[in-house]
N, C-alpha and C positions, 0 to 999 in steps of 0.2 A: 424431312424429305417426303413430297410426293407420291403415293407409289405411282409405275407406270403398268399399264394394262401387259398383259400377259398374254402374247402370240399363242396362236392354237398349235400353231404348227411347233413350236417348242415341246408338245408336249407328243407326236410321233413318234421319236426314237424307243420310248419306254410305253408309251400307252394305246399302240396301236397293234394290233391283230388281225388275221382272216381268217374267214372261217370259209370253208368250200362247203354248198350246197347241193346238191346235183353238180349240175354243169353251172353253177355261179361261183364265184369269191366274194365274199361279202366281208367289208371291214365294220370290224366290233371292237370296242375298248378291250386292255390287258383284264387281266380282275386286277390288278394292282389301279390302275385308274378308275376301274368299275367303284372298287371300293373307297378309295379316297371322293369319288362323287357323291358317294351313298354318305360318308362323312359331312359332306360339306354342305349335303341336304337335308342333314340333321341337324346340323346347325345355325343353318340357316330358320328351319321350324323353330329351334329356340330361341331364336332372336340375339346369336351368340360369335355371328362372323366377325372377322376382323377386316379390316379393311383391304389386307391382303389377298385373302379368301373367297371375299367378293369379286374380284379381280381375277381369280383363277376358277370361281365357279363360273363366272360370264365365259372363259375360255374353253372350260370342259364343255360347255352348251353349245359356245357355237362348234365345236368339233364335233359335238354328236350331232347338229343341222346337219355339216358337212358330209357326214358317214352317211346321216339318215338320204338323205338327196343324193347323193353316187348309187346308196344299193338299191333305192326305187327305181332311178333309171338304167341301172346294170336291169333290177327285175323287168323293169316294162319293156326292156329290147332281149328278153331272153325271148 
């Protein structure tokens, strides 16, 4: 079977947070996704993903594009 690529948005319920800064809310991974990143970017340095993995690091990436471009532009209109 296939695998099929891995929605980002599946992984909000459990791997999203805000952190208040002054007067912003800026969203940041749980540490439970922080760390399963940190995993999957070690593994990938070893050249040791599985094809699964691959699939769910391309996911955690584009959710951190996502986060990273909401709290620039949350910072740039503060």
């Amino acid at each position: 079977m296939t695998p099929t690529l891995l929605k980002p948005s599946t992984l909000l319920p459990d791997g999203l947070q805000t952190q208040q800064l002054n007067n912003l809310t800026l969203f940041k991974f749980t540490p439970q996704l922080g760390d399963r990143l940190q995993t999957l970017l070690d593994k990938q340095k070893d050249d040791t993903l599985t094809t699964e993995e691959t699939l769910e690091l391309a996911a955690i990436g584009e959710l951190d594009d996502i986060f990273n471009y909401i709290n620039a532009v949350m910072f740039a209109h503060s």
